[in-house]
Biopython code that builds the backbone (N, CA, C, O; Angstrom):
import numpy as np
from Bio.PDB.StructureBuilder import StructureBuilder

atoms = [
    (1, "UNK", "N", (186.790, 47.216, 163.540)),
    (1, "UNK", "CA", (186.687, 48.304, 162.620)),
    (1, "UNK", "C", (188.055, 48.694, 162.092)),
    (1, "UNK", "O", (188.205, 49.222, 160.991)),
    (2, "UNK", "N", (188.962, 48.434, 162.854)),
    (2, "UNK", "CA", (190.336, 48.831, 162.305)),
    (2, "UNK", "C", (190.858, 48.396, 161.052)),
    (2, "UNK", "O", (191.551, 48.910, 160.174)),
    (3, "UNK", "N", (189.958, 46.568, 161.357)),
    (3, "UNK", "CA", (190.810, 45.959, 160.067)),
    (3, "UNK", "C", (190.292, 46.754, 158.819)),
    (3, "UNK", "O", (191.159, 46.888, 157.955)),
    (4, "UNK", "N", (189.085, 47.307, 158.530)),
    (4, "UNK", "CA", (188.389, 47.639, 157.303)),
    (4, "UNK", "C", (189.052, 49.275, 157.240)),
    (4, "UNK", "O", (188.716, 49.814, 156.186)),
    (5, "UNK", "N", (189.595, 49.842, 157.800)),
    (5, "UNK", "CA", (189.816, 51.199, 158.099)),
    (5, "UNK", "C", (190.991, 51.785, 157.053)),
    (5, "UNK", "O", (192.107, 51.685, 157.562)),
    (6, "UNK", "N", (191.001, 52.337, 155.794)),
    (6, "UNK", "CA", (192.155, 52.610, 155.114)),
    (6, "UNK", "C", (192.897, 53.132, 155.974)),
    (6, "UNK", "O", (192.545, 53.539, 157.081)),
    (7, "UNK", "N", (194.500, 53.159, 155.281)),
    (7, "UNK", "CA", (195.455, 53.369, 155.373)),
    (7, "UNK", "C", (195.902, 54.896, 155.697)),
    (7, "UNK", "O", (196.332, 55.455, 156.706)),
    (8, "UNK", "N", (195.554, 55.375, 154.164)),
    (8, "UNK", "CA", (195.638, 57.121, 153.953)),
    (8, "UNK", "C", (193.661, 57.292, 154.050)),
    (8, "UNK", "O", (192.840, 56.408, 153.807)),
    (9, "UNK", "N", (193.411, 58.651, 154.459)),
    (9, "UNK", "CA", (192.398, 58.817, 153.992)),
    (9, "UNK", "C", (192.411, 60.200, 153.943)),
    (9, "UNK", "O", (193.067, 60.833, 154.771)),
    (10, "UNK", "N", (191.635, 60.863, 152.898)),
    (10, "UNK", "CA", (191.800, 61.934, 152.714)),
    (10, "UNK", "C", (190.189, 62.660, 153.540)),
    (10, "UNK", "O", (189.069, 62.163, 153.421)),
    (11, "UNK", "N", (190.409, 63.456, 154.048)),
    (11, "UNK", "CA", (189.593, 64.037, 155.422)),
    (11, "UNK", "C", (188.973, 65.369, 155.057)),
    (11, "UNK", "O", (188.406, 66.116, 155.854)),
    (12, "UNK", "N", (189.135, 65.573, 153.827)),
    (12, "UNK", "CA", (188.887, 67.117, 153.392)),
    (12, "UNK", "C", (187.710, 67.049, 152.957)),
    (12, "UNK", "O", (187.190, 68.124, 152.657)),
    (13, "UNK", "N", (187.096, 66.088, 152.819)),
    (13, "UNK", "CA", (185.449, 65.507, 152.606)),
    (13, "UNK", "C", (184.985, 65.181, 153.082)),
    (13, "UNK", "O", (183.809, 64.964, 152.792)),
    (14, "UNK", "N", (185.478, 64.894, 154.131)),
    (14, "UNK", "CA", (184.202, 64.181, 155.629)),
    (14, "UNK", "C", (184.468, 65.208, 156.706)),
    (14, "UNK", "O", (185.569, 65.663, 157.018)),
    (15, "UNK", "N", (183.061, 65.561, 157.327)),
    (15, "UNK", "CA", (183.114, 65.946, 158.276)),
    (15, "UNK", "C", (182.565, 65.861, 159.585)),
    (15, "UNK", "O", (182.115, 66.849, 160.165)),
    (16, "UNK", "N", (182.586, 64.615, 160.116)),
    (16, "UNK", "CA", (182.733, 64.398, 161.086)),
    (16, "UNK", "C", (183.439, 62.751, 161.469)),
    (16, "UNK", "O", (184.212, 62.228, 160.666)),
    (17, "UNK", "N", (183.113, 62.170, 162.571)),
    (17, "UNK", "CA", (183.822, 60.758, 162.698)),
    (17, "UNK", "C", (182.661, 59.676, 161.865)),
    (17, "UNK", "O", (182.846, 58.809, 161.011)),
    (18, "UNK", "N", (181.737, 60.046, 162.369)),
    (18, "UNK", "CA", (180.022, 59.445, 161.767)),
    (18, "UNK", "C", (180.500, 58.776, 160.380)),
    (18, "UNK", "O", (180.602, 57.627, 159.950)),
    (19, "UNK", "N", (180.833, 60.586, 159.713)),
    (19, "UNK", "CA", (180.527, 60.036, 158.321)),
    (19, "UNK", "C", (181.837, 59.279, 157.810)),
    (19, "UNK", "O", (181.797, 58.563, 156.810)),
    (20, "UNK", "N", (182.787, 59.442, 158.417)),
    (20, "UNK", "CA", (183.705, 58.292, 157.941)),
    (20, "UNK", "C", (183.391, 56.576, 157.904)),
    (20, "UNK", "O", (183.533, 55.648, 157.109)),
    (21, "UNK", "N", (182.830, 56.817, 159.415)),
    (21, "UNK", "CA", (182.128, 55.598, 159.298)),
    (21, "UNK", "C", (181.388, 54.958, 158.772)),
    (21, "UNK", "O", (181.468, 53.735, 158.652)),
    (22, "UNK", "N", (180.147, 55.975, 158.178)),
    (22, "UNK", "CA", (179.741, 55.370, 157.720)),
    (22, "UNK", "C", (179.972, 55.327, 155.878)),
    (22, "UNK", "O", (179.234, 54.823, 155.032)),
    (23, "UNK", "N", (180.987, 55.898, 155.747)),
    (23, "UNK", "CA", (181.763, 55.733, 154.681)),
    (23, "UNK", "C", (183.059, 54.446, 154.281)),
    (23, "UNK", "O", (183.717, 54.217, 153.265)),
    (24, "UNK", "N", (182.985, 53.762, 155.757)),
    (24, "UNK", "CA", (183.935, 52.824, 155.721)),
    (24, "UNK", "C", (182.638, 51.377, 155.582)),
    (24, "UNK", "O", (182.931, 50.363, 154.949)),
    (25, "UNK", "N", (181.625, 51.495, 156.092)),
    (25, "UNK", "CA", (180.839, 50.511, 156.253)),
    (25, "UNK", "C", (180.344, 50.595, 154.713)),
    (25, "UNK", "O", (180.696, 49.611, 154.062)),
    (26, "UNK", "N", (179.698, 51.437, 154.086)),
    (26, "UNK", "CA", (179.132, 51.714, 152.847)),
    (26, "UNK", "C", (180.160, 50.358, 151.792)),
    (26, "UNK", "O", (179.839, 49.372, 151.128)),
    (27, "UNK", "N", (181.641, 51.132, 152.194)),
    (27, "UNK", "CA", (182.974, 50.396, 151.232)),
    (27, "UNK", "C", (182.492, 48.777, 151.571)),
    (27, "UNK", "O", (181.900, 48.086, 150.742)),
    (28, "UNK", "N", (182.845, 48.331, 152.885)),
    (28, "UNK", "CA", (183.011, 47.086, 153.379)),
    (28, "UNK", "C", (181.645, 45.926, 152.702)),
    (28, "UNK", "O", (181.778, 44.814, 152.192)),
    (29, "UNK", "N", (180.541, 46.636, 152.929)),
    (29, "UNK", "CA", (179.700, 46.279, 152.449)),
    (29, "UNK", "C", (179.578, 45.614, 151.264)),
    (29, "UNK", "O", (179.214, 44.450, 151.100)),
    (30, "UNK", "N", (180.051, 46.788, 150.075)),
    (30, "UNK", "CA", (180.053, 46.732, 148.657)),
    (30, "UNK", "C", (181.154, 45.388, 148.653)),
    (30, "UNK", "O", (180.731, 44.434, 148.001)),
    (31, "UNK", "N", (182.560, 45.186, 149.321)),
    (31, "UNK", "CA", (183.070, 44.745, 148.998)),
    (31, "UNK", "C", (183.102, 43.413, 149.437)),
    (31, "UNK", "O", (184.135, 42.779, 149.225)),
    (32, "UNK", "N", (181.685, 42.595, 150.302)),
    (32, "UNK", "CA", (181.308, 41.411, 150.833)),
    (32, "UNK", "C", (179.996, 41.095, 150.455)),
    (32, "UNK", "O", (179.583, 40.006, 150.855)),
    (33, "UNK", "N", (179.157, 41.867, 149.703)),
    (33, "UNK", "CA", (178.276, 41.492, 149.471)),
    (33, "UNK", "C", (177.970, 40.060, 148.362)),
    (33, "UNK", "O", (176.853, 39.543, 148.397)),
    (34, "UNK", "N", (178.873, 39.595, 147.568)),
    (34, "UNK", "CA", (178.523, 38.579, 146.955)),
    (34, "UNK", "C", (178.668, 37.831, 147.476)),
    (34, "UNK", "O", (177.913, 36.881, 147.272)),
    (35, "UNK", "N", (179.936, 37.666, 148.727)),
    (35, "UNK", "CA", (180.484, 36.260, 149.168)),
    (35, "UNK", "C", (179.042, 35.924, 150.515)),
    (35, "UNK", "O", (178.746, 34.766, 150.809)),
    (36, "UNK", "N", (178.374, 37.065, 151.119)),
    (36, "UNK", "CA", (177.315, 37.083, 152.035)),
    (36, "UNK", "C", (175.972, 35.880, 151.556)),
    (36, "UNK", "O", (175.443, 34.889, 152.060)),
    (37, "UNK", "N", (175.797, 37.039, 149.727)),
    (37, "UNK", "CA", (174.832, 36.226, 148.804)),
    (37, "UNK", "C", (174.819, 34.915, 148.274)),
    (37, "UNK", "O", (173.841, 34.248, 147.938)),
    (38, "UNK", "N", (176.423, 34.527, 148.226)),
    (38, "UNK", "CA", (176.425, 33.017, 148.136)),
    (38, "UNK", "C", (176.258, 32.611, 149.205)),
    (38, "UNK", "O", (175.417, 31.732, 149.018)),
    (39, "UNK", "N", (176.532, 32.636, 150.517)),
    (39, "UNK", "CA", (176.699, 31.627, 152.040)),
    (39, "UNK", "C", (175.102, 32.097, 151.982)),
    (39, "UNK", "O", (174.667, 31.076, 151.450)),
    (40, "UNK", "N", (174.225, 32.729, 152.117)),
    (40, "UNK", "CA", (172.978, 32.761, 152.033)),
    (40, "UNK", "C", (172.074, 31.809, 151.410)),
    (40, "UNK", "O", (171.286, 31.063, 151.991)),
    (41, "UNK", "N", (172.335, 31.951, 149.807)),
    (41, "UNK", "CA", (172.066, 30.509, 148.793)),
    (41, "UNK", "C", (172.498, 29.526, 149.312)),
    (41, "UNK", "O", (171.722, 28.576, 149.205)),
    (42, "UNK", "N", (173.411, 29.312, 149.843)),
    (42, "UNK", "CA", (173.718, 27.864, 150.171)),
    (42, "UNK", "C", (172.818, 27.714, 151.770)),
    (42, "UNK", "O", (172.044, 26.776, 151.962)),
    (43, "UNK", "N", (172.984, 28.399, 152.435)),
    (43, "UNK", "CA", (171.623, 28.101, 153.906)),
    (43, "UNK", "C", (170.088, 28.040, 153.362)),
    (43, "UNK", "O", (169.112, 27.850, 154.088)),
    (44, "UNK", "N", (170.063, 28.186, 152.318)),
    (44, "UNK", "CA", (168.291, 27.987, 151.778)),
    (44, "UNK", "C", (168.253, 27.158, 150.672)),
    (44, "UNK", "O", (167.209, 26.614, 150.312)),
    (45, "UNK", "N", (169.353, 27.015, 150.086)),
    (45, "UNK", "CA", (169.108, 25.607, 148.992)),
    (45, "UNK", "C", (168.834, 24.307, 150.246)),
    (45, "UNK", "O", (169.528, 24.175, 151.255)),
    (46, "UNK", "N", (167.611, 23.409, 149.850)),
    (46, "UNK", "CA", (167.417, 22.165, 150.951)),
    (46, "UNK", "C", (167.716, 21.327, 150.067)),
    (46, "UNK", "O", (166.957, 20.358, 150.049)),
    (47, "UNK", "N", (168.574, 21.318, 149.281)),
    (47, "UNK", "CA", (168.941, 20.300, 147.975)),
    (47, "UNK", "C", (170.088, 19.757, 148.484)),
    (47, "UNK", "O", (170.399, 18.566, 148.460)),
    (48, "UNK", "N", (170.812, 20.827, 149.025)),
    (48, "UNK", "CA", (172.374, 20.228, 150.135)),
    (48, "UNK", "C", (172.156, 19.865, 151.511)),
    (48, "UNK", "O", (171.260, 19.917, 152.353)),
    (49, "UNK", "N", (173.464, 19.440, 151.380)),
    (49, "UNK", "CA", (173.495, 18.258, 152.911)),
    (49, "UNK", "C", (173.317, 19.037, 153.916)),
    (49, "UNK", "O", (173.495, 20.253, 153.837)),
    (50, "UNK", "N", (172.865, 18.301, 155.210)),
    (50, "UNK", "CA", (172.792, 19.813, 156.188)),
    (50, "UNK", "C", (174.047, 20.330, 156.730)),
    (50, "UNK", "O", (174.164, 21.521, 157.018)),
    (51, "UNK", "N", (175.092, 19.389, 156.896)),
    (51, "UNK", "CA", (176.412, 19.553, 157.324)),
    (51, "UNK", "C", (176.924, 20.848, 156.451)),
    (51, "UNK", "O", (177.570, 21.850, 156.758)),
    (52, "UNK", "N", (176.401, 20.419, 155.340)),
    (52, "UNK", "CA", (177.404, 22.136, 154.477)),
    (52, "UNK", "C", (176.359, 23.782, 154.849)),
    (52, "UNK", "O", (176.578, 24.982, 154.684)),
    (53, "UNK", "N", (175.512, 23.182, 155.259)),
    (53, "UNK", "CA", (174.497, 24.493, 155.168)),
    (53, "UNK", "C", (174.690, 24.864, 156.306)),
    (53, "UNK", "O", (174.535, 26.081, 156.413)),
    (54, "UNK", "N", (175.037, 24.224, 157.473)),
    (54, "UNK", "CA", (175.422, 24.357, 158.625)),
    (54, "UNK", "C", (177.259, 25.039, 158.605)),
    (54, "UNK", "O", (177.841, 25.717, 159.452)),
    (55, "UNK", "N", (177.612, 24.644, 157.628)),
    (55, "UNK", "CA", (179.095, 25.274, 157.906)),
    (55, "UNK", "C", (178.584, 26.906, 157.144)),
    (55, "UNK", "O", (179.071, 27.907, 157.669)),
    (56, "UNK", "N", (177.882, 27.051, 156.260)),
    (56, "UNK", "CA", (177.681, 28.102, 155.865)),
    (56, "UNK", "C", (177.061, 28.873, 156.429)),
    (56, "UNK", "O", (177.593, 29.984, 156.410)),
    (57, "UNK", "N", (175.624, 28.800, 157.250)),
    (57, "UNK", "CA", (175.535, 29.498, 158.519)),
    (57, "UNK", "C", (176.663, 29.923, 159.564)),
    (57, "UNK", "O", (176.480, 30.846, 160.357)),
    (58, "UNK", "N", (177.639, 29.310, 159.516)),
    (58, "UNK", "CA", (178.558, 29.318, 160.588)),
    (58, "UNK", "C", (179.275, 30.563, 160.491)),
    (58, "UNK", "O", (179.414, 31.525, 161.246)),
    (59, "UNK", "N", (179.817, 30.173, 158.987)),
    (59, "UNK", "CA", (180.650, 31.222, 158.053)),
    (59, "UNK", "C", (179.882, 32.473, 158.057)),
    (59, "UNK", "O", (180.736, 33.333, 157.839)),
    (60, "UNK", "N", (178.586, 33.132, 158.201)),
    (60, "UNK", "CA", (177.606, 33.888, 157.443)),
    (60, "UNK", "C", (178.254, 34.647, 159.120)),
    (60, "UNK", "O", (178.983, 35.638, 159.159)),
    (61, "UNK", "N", (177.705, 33.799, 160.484)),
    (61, "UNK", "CA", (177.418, 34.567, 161.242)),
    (61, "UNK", "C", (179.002, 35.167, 161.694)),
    (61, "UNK", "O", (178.937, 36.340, 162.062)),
    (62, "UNK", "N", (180.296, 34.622, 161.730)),
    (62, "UNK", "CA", (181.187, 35.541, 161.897)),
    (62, "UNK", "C", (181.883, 36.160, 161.403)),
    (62, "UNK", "O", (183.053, 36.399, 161.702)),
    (63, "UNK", "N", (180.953, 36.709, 160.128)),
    (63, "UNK", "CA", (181.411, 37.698, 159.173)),
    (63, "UNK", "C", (181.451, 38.958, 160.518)),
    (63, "UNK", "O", (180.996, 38.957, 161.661)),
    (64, "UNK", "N", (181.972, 39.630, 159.981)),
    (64, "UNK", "CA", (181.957, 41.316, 160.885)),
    (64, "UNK", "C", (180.819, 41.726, 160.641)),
    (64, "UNK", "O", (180.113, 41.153, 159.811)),
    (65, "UNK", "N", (180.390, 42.864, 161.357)),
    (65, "UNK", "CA", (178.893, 43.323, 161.156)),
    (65, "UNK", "C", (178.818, 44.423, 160.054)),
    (65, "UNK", "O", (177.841, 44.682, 159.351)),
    (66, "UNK", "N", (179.708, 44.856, 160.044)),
    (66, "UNK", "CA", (180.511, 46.087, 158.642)),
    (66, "UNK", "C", (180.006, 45.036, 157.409)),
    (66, "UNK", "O", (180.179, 45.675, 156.372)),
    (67, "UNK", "N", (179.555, 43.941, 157.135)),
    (67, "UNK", "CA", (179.420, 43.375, 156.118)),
    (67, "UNK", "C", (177.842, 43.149, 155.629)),
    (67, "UNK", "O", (177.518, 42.941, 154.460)),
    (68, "UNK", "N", (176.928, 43.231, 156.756)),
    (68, "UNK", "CA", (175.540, 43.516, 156.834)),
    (68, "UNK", "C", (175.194, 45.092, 156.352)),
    (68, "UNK", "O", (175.697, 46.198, 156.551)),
    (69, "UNK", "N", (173.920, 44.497, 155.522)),
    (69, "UNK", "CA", (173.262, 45.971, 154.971)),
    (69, "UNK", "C", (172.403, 46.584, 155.948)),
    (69, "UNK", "O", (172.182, 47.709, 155.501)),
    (70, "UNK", "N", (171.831, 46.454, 156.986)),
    (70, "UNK", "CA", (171.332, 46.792, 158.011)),
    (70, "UNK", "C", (172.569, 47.915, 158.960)),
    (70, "UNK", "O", (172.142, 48.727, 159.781)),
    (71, "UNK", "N", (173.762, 47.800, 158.730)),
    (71, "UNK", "CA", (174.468, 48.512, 159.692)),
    (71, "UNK", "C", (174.764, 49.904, 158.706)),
    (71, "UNK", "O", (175.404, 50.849, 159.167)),
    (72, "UNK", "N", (174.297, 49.914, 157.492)),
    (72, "UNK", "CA", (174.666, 51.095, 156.543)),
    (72, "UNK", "C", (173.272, 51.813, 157.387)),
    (72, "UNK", "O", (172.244, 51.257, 157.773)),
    (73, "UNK", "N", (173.774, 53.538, 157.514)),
    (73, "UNK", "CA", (172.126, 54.026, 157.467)),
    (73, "UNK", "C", (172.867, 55.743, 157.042)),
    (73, "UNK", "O", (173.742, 56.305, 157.701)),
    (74, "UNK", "N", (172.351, 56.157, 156.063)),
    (74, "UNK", "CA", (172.036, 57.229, 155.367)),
    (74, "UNK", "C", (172.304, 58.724, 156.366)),
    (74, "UNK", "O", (171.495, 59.242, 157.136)),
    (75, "UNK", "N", (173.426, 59.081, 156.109)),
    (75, "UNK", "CA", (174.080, 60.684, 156.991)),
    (75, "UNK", "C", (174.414, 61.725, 155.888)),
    (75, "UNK", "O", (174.999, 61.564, 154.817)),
    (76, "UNK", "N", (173.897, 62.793, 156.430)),
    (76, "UNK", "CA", (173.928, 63.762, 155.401)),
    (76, "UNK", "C", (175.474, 63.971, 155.306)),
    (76, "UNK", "O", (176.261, 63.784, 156.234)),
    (77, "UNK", "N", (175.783, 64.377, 154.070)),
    (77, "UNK", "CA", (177.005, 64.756, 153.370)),
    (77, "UNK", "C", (177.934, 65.881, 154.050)),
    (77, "UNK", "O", (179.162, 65.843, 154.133)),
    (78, "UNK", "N", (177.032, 66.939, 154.538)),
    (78, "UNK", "CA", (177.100, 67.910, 155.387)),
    (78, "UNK", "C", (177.203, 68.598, 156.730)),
    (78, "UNK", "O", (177.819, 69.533, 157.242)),
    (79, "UNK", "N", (176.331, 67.710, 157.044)),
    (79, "UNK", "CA", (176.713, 67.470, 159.050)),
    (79, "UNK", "C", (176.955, 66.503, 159.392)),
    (79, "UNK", "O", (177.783, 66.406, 160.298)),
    (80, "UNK", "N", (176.451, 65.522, 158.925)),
    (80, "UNK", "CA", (176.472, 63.749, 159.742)),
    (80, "UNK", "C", (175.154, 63.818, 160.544)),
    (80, "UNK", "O", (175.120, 63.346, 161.681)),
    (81, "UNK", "N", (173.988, 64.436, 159.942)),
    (81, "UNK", "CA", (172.921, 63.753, 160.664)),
    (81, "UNK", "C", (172.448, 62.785, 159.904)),
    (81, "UNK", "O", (172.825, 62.524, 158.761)),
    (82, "UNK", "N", (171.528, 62.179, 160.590)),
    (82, "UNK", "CA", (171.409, 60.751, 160.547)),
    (82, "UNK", "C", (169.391, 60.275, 160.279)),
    (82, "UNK", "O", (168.740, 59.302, 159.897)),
    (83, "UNK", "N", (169.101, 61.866, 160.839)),
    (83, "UNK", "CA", (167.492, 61.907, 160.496)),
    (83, "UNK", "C", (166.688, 62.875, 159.719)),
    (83, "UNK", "O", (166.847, 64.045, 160.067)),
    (84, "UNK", "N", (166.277, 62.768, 159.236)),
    (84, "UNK", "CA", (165.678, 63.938, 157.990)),
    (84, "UNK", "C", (166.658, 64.166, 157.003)),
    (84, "UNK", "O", (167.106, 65.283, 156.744)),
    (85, "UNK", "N", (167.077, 62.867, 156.317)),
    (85, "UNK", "CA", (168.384, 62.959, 155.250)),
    (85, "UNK", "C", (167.141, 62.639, 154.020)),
    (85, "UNK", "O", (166.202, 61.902, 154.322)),
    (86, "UNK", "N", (167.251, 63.402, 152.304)),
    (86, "UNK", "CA", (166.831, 63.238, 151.688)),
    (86, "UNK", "C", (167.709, 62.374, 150.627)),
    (86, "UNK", "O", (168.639, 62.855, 149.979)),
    (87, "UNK", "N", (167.152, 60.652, 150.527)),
    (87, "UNK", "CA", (168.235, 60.094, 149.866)),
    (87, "UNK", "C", (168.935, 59.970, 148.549)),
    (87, "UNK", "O", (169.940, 59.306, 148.294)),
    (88, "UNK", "N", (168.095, 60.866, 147.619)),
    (88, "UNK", "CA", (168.637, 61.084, 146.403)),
    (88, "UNK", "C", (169.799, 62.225, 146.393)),
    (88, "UNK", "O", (170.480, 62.471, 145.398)),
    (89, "UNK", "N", (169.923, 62.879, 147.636)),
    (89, "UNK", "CA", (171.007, 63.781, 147.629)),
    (89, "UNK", "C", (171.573, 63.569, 148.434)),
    (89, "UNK", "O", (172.686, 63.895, 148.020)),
    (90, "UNK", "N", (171.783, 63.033, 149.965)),
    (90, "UNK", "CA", (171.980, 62.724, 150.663)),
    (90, "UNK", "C", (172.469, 63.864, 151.413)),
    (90, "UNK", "O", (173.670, 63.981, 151.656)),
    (91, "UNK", "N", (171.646, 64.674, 151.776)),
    (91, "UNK", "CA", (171.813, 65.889, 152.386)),
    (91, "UNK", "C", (170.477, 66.134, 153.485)),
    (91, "UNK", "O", (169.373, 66.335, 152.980)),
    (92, "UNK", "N", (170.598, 66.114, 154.820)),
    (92, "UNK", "CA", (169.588, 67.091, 155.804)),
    (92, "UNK", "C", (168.532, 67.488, 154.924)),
    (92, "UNK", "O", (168.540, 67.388, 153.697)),
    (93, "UNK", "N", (167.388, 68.065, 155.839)),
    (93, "UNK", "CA", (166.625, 68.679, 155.252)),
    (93, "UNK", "C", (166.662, 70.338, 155.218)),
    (93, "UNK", "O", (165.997, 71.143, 154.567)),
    (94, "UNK", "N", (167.878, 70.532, 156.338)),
    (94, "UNK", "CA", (167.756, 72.238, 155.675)),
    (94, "UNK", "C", (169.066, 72.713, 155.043)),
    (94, "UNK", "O", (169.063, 73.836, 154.539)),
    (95, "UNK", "N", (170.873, 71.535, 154.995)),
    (95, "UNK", "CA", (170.987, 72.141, 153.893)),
    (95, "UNK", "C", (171.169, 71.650, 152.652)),
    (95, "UNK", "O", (172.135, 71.764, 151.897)),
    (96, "UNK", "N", (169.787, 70.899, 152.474)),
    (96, "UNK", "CA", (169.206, 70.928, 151.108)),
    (96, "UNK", "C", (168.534, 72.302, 150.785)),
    (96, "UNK", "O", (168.825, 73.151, 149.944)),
    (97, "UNK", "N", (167.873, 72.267, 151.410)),
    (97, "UNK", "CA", (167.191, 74.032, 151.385)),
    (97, "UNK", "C", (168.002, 74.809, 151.139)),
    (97, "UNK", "O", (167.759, 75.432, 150.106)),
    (98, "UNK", "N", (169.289, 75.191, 151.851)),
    (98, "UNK", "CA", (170.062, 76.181, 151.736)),
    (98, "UNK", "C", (170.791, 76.015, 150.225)),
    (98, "UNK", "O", (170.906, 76.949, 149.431)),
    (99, "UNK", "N", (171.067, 75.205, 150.085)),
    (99, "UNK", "CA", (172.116, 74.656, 148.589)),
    (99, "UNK", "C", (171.097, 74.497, 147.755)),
    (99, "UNK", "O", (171.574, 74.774, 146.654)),
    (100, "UNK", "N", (169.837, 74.182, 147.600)),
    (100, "UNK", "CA", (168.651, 74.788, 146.587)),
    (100, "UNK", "C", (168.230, 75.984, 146.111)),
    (100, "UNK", "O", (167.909, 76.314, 144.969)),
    (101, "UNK", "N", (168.286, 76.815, 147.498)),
    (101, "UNK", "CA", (167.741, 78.564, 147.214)),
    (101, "UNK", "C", (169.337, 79.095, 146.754)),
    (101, "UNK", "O", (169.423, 80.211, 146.242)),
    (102, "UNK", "N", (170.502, 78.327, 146.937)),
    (102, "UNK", "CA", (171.430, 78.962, 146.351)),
    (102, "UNK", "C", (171.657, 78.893, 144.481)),
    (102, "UNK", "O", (171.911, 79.619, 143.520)),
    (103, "UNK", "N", (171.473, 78.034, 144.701)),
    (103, "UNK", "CA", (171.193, 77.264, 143.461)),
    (103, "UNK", "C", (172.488, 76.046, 142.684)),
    (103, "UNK", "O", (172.877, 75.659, 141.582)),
    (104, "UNK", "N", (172.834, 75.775, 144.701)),
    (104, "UNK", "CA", (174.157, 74.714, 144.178)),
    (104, "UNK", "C", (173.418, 73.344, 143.813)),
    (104, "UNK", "O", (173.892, 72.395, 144.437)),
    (105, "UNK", "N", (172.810, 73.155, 143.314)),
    (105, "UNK", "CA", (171.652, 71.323, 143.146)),
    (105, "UNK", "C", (171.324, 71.834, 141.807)),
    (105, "UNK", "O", (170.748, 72.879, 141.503)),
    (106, "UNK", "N", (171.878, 70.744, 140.942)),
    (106, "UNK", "CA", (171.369, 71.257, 139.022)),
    (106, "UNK", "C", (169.942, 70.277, 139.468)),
    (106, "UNK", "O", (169.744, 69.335, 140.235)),
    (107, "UNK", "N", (169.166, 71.040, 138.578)),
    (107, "UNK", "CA", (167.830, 70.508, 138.726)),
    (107, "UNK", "C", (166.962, 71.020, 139.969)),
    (107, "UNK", "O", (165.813, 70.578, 139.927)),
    (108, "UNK", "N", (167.170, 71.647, 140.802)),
    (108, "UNK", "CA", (166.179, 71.565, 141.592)),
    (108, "UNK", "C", (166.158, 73.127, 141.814)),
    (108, "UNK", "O", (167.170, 73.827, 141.860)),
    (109, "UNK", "N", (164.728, 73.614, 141.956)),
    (109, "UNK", "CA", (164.627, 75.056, 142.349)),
    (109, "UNK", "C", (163.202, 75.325, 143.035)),
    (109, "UNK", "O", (162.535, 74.327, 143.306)),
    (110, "UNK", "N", (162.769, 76.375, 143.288)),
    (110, "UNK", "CA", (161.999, 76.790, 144.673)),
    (110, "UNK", "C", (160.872, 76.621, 143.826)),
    (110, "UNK", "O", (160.973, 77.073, 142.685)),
    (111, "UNK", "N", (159.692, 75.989, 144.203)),
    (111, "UNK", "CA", (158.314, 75.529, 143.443)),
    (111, "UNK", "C", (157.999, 76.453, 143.839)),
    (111, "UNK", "O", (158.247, 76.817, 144.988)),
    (112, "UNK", "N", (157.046, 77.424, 142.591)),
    (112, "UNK", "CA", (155.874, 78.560, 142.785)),
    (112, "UNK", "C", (154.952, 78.030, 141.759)),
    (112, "UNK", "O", (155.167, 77.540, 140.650)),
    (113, "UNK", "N", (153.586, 78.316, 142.596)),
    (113, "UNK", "CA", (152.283, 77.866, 141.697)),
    (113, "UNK", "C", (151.326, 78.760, 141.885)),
    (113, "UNK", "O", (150.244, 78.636, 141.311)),
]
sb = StructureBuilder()
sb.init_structure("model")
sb.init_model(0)
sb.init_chain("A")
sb.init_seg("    ")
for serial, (resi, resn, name, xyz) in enumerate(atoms, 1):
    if name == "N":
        sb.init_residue(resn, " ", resi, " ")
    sb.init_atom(name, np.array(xyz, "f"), 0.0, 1.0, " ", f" {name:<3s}", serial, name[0])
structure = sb.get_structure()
């Protein structure tokens, strides 16, 4: 994790260790995902030799795990929880509530029917 870990980071937006993390994995991700998508294509094209599809499996599996989309998972902006996050805002479920009835969220307000 170190190697992917900036240098400076500015801390006045994250609040806790969680969400750094998972603010460093989010980055790492974005920034391996094509080279993942090619070594992938090349382990399922059966058009190539097996020797290369085999080096590309090879390559795939000691990527870091920071490079898999499975290790990203969705923490609210606000605490760093990790369950009852709503993902178009990426906020908990209560303070979405709270920052709704305030009326910090453009677009969203208290349904009456």
């Amino acid at each position: 994790m170190a190697q992917f870990r900036a240098k400076k980071l500015d801390l006045s937006c994250f609040i806790n260790v969680r969400v750094i993390r998972d603010h460093t994995k989010r980055k790492v991700f974005e920034q391996y995902e094509t080279q993942r998508q090619a070594l992938r294509y090349i382990i399922r094209n059966t058009t190539l030799p097996q020797r290369a599809r085999a080096q590309a499996q090879l390559q795939l599996s000691q990527m870091h795990a920071y490079t898999r989309f499975t290790q990203i998972n969705n923490r609210c902006i606000e605490g760093g929880k990790s369950r009852g996050v709503l993902r178009h805002f990426r906020m908990a479920r209560y303070p979405f509530r709270m920052n709704a009835l305030e009326g910090n969220i453009p677009g969203v307000k208290k349904a009456s029917w």
